[in-house]
TORKOL-4160 file (C-alpha; in steps of 0.2 Angstrom, whole numbers, padded with zeros to 4 digits, m for minus):
397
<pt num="1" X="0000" Y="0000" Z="0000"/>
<pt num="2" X="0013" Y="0013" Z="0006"/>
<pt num="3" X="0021" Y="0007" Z="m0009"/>
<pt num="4" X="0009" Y="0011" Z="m0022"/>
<pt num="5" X="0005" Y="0028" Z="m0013"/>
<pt num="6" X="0025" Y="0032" Z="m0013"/>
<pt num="7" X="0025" Y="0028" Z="m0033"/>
<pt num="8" X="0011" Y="0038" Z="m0033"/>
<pt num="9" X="0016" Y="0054" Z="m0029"/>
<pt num="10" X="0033" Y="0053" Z="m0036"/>
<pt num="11" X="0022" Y="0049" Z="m0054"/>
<pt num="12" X="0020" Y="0067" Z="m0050"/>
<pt num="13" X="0034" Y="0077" Z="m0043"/>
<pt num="14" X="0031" Y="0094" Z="m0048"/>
<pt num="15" X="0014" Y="0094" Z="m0039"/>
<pt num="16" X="0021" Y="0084" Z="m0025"/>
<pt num="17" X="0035" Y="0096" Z="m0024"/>
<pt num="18" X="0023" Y="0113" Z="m0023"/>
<pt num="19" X="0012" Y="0105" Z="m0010"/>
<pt num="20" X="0025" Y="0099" Z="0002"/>
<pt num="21" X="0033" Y="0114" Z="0001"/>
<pt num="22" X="0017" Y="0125" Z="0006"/>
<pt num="23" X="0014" Y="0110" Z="0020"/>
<pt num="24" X="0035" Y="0113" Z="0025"/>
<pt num="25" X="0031" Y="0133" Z="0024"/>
<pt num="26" X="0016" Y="0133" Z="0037"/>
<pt num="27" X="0024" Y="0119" Z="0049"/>
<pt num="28" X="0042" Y="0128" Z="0049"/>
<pt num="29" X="0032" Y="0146" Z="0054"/>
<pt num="30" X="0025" Y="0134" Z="0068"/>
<pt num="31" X="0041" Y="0129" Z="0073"/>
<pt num="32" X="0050" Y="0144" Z="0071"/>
<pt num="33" X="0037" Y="0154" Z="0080"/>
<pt num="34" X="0038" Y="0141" Z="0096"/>
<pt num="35" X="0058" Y="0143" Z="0096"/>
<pt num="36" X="0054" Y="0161" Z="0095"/>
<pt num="37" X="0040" Y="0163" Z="0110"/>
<pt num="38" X="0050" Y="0152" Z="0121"/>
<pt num="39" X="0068" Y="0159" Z="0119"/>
<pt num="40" X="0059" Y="0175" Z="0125"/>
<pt num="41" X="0051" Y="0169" Z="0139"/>
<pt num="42" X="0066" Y="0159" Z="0144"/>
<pt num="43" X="0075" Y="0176" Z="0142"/>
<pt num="44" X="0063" Y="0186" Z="0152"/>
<pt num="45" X="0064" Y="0176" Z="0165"/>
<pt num="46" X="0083" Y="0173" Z="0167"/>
<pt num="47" X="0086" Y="0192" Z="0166"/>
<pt num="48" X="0074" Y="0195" Z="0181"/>
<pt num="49" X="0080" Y="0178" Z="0191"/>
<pt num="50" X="0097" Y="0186" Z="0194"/>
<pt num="51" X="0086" Y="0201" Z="0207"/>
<pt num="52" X="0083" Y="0185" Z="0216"/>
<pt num="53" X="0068" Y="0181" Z="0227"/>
<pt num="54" X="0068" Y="0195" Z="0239"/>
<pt num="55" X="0068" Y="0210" Z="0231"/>
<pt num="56" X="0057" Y="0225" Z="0230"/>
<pt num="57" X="0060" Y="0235" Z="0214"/>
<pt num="58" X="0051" Y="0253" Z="0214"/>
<pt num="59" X="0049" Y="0262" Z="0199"/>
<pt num="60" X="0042" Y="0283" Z="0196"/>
<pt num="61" X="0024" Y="0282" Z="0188"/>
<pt num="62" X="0010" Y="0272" Z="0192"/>
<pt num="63" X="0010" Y="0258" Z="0179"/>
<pt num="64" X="0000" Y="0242" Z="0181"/>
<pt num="65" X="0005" Y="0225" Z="0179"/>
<pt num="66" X="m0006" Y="0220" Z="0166"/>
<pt num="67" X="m0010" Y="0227" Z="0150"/>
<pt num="68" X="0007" Y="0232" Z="0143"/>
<pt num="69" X="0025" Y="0229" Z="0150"/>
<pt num="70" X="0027" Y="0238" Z="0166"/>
<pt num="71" X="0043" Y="0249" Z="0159"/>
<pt num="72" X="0032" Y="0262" Z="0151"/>
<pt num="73" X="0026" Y="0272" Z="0168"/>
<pt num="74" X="0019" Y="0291" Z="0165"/>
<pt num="75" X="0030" Y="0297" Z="0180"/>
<pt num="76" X="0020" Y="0315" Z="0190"/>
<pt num="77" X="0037" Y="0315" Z="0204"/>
<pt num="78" X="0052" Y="0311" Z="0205"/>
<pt num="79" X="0059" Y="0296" Z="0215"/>
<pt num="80" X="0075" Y="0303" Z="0224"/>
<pt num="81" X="0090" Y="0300" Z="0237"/>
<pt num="82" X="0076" Y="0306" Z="0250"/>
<pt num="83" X="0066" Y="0292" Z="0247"/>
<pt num="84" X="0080" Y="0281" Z="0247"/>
<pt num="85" X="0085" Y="0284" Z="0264"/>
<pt num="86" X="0070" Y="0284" Z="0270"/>
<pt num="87" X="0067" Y="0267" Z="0264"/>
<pt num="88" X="0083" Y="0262" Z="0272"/>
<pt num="89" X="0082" Y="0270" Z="0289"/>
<pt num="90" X="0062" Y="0267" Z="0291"/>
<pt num="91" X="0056" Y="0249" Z="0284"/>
<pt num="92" X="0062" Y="0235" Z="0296"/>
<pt num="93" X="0069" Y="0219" Z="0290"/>
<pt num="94" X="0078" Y="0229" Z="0274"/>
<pt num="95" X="0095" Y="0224" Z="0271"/>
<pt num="96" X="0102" Y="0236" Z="0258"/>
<pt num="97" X="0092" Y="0249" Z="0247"/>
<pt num="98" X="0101" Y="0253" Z="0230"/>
<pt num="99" X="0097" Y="0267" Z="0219"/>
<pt num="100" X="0101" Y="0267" Z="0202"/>
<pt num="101" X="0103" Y="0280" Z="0188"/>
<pt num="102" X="0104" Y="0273" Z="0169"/>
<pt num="103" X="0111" Y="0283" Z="0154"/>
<pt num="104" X="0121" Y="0282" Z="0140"/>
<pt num="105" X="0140" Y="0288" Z="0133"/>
<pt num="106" X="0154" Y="0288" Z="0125"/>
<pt num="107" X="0167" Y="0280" Z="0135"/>
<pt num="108" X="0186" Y="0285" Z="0128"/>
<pt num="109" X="0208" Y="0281" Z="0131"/>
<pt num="110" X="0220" Y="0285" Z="0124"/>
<pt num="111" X="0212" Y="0287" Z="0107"/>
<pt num="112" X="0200" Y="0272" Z="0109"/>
<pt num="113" X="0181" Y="0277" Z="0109"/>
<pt num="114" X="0164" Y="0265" Z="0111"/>
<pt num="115" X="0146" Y="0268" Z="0119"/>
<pt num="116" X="0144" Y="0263" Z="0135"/>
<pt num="117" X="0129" Y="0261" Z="0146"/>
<pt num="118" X="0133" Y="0270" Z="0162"/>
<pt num="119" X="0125" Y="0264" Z="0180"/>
<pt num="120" X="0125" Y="0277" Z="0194"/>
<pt num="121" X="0122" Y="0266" Z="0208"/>
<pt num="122" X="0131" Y="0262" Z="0225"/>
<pt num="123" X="0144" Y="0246" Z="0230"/>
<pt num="124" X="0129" Y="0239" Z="0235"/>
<pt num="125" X="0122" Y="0237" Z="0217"/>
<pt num="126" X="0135" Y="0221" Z="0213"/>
<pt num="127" X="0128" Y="0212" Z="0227"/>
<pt num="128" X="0110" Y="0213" Z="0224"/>
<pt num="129" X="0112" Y="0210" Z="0209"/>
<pt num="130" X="0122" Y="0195" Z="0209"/>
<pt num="131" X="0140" Y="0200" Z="0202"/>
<pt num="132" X="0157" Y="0202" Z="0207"/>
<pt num="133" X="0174" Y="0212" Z="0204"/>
<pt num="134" X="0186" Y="0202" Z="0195"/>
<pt num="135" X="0201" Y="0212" Z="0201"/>
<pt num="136" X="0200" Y="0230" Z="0208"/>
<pt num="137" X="0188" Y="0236" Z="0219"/>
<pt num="138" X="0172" Y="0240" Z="0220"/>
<pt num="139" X="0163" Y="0257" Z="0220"/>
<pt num="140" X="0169" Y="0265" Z="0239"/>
<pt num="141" X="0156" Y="0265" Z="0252"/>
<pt num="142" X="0152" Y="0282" Z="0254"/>
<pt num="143" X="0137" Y="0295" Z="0255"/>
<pt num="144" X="0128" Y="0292" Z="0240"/>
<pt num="145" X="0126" Y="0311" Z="0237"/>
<pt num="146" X="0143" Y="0312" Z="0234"/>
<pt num="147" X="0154" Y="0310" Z="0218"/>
<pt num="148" X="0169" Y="0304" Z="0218"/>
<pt num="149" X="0173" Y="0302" Z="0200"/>
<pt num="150" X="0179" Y="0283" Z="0202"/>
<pt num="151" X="0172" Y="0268" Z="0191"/>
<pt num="152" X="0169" Y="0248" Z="0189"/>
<pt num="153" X="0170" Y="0243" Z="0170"/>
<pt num="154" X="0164" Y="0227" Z="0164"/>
<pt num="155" X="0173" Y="0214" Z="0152"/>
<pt num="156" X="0169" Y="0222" Z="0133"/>
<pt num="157" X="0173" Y="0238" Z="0139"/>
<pt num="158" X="0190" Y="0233" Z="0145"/>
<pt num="159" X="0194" Y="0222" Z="0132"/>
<pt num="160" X="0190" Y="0234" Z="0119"/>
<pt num="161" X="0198" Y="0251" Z="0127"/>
<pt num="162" X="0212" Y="0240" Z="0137"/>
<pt num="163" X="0216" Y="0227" Z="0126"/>
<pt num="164" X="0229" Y="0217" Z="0136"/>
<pt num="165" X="0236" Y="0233" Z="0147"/>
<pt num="166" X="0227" Y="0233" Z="0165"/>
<pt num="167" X="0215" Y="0249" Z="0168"/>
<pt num="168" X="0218" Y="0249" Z="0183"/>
<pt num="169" X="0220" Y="0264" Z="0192"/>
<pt num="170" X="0221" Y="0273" Z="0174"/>
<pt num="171" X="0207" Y="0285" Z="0170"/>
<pt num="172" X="0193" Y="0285" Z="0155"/>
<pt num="173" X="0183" Y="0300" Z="0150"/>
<pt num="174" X="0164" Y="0298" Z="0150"/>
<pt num="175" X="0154" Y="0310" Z="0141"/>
<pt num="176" X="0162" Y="0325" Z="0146"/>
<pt num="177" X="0170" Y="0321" Z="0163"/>
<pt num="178" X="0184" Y="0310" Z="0168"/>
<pt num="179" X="0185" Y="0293" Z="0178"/>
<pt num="180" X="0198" Y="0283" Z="0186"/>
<pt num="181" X="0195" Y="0266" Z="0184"/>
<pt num="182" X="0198" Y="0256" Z="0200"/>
<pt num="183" X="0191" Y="0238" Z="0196"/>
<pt num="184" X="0186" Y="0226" Z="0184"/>
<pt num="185" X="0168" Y="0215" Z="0184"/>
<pt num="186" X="0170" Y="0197" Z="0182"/>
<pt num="187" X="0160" Y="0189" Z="0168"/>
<pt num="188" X="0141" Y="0192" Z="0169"/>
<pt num="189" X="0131" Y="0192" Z="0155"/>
<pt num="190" X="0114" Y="0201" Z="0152"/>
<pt num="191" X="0102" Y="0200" Z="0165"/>
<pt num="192" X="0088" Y="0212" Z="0171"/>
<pt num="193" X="0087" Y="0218" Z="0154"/>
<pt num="194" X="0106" Y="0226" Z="0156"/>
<pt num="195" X="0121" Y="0219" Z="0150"/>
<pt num="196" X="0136" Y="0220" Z="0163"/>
<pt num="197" X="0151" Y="0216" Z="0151"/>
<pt num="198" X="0147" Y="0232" Z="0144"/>
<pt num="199" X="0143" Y="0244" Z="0158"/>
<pt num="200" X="0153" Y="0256" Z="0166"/>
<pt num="201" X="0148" Y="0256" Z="0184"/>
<pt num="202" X="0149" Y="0273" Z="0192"/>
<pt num="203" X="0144" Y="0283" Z="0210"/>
<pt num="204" X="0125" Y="0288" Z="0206"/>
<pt num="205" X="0129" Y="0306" Z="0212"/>
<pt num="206" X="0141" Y="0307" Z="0199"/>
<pt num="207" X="0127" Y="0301" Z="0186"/>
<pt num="208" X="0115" Y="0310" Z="0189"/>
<pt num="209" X="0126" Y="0328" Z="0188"/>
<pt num="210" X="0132" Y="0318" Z="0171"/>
<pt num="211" X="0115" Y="0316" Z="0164"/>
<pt num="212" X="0106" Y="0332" Z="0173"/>
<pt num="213" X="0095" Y="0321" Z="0182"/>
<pt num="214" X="0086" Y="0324" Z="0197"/>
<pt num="215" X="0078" Y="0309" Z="0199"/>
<pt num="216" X="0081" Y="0288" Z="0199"/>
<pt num="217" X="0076" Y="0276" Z="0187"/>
<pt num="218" X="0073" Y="0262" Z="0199"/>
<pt num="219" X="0075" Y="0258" Z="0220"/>
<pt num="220" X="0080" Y="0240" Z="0223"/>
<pt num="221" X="0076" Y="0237" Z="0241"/>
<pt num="222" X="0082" Y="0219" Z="0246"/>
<pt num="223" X="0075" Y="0212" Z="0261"/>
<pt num="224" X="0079" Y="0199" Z="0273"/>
<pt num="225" X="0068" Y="0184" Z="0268"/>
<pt num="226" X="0058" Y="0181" Z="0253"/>
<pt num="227" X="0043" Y="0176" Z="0265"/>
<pt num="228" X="0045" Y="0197" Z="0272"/>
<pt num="229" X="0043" Y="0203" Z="0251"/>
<pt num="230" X="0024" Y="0204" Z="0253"/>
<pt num="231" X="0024" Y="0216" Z="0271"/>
<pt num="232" X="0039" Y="0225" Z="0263"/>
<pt num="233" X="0031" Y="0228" Z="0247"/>
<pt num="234" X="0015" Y="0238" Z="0257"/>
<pt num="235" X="0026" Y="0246" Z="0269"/>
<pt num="236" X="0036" Y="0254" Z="0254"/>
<pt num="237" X="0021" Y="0257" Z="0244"/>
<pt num="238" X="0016" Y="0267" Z="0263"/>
<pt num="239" X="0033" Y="0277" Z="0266"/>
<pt num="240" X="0035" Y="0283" Z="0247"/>
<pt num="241" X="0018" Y="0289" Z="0246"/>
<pt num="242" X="0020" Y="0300" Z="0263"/>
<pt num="243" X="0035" Y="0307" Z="0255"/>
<pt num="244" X="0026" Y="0312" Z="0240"/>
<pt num="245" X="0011" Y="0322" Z="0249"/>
<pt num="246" X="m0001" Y="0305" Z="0250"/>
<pt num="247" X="m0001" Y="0302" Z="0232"/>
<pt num="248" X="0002" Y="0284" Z="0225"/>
<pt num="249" X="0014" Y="0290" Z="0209"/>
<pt num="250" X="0023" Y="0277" Z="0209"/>
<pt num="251" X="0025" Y="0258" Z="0205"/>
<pt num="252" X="0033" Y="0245" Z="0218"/>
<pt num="253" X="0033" Y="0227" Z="0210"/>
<pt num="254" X="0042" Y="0210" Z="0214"/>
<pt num="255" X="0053" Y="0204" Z="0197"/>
<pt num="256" X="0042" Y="0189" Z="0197"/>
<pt num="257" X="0028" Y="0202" Z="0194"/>
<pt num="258" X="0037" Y="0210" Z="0181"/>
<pt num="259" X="0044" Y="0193" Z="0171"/>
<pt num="260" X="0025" Y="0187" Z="0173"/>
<pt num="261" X="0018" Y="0204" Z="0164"/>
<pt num="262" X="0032" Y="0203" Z="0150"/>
<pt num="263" X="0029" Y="0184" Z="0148"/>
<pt num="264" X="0011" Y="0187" Z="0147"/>
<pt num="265" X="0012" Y="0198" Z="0132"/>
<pt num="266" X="0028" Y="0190" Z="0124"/>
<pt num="267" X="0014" Y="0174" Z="0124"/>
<pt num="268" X="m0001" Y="0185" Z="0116"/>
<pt num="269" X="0011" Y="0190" Z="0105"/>
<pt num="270" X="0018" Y="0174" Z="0098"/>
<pt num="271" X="0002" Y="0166" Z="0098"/>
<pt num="272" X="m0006" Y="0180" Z="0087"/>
<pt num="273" X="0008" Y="0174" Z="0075"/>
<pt num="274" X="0007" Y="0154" Z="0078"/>
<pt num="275" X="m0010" Y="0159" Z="0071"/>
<pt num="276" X="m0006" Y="0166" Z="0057"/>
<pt num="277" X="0004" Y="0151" Z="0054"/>
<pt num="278" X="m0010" Y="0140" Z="0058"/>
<pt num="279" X="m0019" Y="0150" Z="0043"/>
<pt num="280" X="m0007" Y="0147" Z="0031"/>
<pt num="281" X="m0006" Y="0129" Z="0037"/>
<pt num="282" X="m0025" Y="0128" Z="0031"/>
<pt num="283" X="m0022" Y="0135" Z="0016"/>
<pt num="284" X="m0009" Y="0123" Z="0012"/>
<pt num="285" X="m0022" Y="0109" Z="0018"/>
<pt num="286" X="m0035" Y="0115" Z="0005"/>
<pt num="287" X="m0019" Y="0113" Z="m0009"/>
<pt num="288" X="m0017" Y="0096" Z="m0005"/>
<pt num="289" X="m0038" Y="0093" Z="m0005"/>
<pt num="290" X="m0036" Y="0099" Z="m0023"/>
<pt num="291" X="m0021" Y="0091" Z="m0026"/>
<pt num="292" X="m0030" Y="0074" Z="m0020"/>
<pt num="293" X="m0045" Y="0079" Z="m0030"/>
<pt num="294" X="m0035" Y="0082" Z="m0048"/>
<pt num="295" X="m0027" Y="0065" Z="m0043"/>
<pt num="296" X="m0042" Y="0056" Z="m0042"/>
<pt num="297" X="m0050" Y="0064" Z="m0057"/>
<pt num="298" X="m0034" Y="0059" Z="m0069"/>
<pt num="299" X="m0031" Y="0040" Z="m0060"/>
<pt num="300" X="m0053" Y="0033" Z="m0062"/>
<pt num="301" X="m0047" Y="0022" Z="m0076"/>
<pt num="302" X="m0034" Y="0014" Z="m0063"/>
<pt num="303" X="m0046" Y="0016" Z="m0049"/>
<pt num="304" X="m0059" Y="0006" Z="m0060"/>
<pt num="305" X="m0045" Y="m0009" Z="m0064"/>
<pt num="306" X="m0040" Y="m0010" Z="m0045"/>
<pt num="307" X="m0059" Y="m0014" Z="m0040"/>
<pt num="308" X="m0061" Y="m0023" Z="m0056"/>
<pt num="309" X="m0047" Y="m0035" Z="m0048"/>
<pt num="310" X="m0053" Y="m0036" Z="m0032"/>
<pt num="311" X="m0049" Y="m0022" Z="m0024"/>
<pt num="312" X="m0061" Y="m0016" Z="m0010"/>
<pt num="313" X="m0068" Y="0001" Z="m0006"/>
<pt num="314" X="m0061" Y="0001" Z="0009"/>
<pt num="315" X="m0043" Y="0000" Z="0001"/>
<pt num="316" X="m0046" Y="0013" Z="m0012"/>
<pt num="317" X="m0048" Y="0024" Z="0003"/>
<pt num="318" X="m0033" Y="0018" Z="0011"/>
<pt num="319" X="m0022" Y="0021" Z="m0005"/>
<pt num="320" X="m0028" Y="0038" Z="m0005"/>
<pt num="321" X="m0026" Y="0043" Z="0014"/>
<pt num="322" X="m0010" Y="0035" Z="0014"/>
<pt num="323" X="m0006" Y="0046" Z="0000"/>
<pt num="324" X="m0011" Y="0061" Z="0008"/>
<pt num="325" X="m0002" Y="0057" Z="0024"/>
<pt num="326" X="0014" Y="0055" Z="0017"/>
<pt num="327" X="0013" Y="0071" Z="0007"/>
<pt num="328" X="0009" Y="0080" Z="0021"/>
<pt num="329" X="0021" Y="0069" Z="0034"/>
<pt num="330" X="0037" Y="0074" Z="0021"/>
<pt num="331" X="0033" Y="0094" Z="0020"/>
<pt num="332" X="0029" Y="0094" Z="0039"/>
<pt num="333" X="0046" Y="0085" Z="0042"/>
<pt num="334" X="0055" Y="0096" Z="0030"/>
<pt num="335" X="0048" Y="0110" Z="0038"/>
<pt num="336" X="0052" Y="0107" Z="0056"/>
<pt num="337" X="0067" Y="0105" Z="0051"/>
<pt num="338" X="0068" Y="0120" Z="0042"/>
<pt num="339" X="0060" Y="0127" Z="0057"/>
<pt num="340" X="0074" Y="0121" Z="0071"/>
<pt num="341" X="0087" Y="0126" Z="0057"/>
<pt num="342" X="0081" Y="0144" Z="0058"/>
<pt num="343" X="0079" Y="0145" Z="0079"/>
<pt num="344" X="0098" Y="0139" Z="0079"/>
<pt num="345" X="0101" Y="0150" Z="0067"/>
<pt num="346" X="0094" Y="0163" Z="0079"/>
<pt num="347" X="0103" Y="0158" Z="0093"/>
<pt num="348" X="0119" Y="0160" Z="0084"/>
<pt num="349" X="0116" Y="0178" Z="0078"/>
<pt num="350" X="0110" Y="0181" Z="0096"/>
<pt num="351" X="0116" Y="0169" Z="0109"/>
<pt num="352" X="0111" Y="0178" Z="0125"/>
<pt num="353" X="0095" Y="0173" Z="0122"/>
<pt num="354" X="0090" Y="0155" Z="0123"/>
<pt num="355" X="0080" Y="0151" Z="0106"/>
<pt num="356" X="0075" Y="0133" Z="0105"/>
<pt num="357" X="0060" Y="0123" Z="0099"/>
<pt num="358" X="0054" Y="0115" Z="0114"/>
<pt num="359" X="0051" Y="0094" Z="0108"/>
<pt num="360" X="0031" Y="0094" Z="0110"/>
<pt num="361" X="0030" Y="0109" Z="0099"/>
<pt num="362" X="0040" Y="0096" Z="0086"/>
<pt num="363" X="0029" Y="0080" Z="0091"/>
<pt num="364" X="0012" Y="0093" Z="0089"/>
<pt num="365" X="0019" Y="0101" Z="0073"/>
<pt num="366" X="0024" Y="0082" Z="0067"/>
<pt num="367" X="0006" Y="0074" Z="0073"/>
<pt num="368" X="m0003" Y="0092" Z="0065"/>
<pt num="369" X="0004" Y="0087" Z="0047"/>
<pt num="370" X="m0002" Y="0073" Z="0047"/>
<pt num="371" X="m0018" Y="0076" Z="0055"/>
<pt num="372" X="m0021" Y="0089" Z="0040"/>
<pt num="373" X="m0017" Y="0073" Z="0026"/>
<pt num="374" X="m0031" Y="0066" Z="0034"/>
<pt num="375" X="m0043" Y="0077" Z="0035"/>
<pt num="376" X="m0040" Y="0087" Z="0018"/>
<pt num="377" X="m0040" Y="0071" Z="0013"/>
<pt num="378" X="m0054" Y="0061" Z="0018"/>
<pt num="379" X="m0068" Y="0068" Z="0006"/>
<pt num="380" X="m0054" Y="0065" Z="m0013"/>
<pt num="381" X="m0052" Y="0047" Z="m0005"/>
<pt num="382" X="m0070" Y="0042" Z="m0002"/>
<pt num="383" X="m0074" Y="0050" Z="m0017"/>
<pt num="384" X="m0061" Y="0039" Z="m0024"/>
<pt num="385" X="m0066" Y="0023" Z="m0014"/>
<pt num="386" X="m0086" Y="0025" Z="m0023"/>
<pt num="387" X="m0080" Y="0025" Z="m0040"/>
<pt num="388" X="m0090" Y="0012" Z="m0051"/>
<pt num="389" X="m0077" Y="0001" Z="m0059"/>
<pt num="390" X="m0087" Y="m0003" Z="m0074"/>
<pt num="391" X="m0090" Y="0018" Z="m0078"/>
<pt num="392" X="m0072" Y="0021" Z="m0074"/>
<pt num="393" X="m0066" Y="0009" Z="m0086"/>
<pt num="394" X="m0078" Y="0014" Z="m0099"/>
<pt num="395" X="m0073" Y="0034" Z="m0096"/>
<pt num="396" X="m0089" Y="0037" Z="m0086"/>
<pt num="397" X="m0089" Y="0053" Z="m0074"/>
C-alpha cells in the first residue's frame, strides 16, 4: 500500500513538490514561532532571576502589571536619594536599598572610543544584583550624594579600550568628565534587561550631575527573607507615598511580577503569530484537498482496474489517505526541520537569548501534518473509494 502511494506521488513530482513545500512553509512558521516565543520567555525570566527572590523593585509612575510591559510608567514625581534613605532607615527587615541612575555615553583612552551604558548606583548594586569584581575594587562606600569620580567597568569595555594593558587605576573620559577606573567586573552576561560586560559602573551622584538628572530610574530594596517581600512591598508602597504628599505616583513590583507581565504579552504576541501560521497551514491543507481531488480525477481508469481486480472500497480509501499522509508527513518533516534550522540560526546571531524549539511543539507540529493529510484528505479518497469500476473503465464521470 505505502508502496503504491510512494510511486504515486513521485508519478508526480512537480505537484508533490509545490504542496509539500506549502505543507513545510506553514509547519516551519510553527516551529520557528515556538523557538521564537519560548527563547523569550526563557530570556525574560533569566534576566529577572538574577534580582533574586527578595527583592522590591520601585519604579516613578503608576504603571499596572497587566495590559502592557510595566517599563512604560507616565512618571508625575520624581523618585530621589530622600526616598531612598528613608526606605533604608524606616522599613524593618531591609538589608540594603540601591538606587540606580541609567544613561548612555561615550566611554574613551588614549584614542579608543565606544558607547557605553553608564550605571549610577552604589557598592551595593554588585551584590543585589548577583555580580562580582574580578580584580579591583568595587565602588567605595560612601554618602551616595557624593561624587567621587571613580568607576567599575565590565569585560567588553575593557577588552575593547584595554586590550591586554590593565586599567587599573588609569582614567577613562565619560561624556564630558573623567573617571579613574579602580576595578574590573567578572563575567556576567545580560540580566535584568542590562548587559554588565558592557557597563561602566559609576557613584550615582556622579550620574546623575552627568546626565542632569534629578531623579532615579529604579530603588532596589532587598530584604531579609523572601517570606517578608509581601509586608515589605506595602510598607514601601506606605513610606514613598508619605513622602510624595499622600499620592500613590509610583509603582513597587516583585521581578516575578514583572517577568509574569512581560511573559504574558511575549505569549499573546507569539500566539497571534502561531495563528497566522496556523492559517497558512490551512491553506496549504486546501492545496493538498485539490491536489488529491486532480489525482483522483486523472487515475478513475486505474481506480476502475483496481476494484475490477478485487480491490475493495475500503482499500481505495486507504491508498488515498496513505497518499495524503505521506505528502503532508514529508513537508511537515521538512519544515520542522527548516523550522529548528532557523531558531539555531537565531541563537547564533543572538546567543544571550536561549531560542530553542521545545520537543512537544516538534511531536504537535509532526502529529498536526499529518492530521491535515487526513482530514484534507478524507472527502478526494472516499470519493475515490465510490468509483463504479465498470464507468471508470468505460470513461464514465
Amino acid at each position: 500500500m505505502l508502496a503504491l502511494a510512494t510511486g504515486a506521488l513521485a508519478a508526480h513530482r512537480l505537484r508533490t513538490r509545490a504542496t509539500g513545500g506549502a505543507i513545510a512553509i506553514g509547519m516551519g512558521a510553527v516551529v520557528l514561532l515556538t523557538a521564537l516565543g519560548e527563547g523569550a520567555r526563557r530570556w525574560i525570566a533569566e534576566s529577572f532571576t538574577a534580582l533574586g527572590s527578595n527583592v522590591l523593585v520601585v519604579m516613578p509612575g503608576r504603571t499596572e502589571t497587566r495590559g502592557g510591559p510595566p517599563i512604560v510608567a507616565s512618571t508625575t514625581r520624581d523618585l530621589t536619594l530622600a526616598d531612598c534613605d528613608a526606605l533604608s532607615r524606616r522599613m524593618p527587615g531591609v538589608r540594603t536599598v540601591v538606587p540606580i541612575v541609567i544613561g548612555e555615553a561615550p566611554v574613551k583612552h588614549a584614542g579608543r572610543t565606544r558607547p557605553g551604558l553608564i550605571v549610577g548606583s552604589t557598592a551595593a548594586f554588585l551584590e543585589v544584583r548577583g555580580a562580582v569584581v574580578a580584580a579591583g575594587a568595587s565602588l567605595p562606600s560612601v554618602d551616595a550624594t557624593r561624587g567621587v569620580r571613580v568607576c567599575v567597568i565590565g569585560r567588553t569595555v575593557q577588552r575593547e579600550l584595554f586590550g591586554e594593558v590593565s586599567p587599573l587605576g588609569r582614567r577613562v573620559r565619560i561624556g564630558r568628565s573623567a573617571f579613574r577606573v579602580v576595578g574590573i567586573l567578572g563575567p556576567s552576561g545580560r540580566s535584568m534587561m542590562m548587559n554588565l560586560d558592557e557597563t561602566v559602573l559609576v557613584p550615582v551622584a556622579d550620574a546623575m550631575a552627568m546626565f542632569d538628572r534629578r531623579g532615579l530610574f529604579r530603588i532596589l530594596v532587598q530584604v531579609s527573607a523572601a517570606s517578608e517581600l509581601a509586608s515589605a512591598e506595602r510598607r514601601a508602597v506606605e513610606l514613598v507615598s508619605e513622602r510624595h504628599g499622600g499620592e500613590e505616583d509610583f509603582t513597587v513590583l516583585t521581578p516575578g511580577a514583572i517577568a509574569s507581565s512581560l511573559e504574558g504579552i511575549v505569549g499573546l504576541v507569539t500566539a497571534g503569530l502561531a495563528g497566522i501560521a496556523a492559517i497558512s497551514l490551512a491553506v496549504a491543507g486546501i492545496g493538498v484537498m485539490n491536489v488529491m481531488v486532480v489525482a483522483v480525477a486523472e487515475r478513475r481508469a486505474e481506480i476502475g482496474l483496481m476494484k475490477a481486480l478485487g480491490a475493495s472500497n475500503r482499500q481505495v480509501l486507504a491508498l488515498f489517505l496513505a497518499e495524503a499522509g505521506i505528502l503532508t508527513c514529508a513537508g511537515g518533516l521538512g519544515g520542522i526541520a527548516g523550522g529548528v534550522a532557523l531558531a539555531r540560526l537565531a541563537r547564533a546571531l543572538y546567543p544571550t537569548i536561549p531560542f530553542q524549539a521545545p520537543w512537544w511543539s516538534v511531536e504537535a507540529a509532526l502529529g498536526v501534518s499529518l492530521a491535515v493529510g487526513v482530514v484534507f484528505g478524507i472527502a478526494p479518497a472516499m470519493s475515490a473509494s465510490r468509483v463504479e469500476p465498470v464507468a471508470a473503465l468505460r470513461g464514465r464521470r
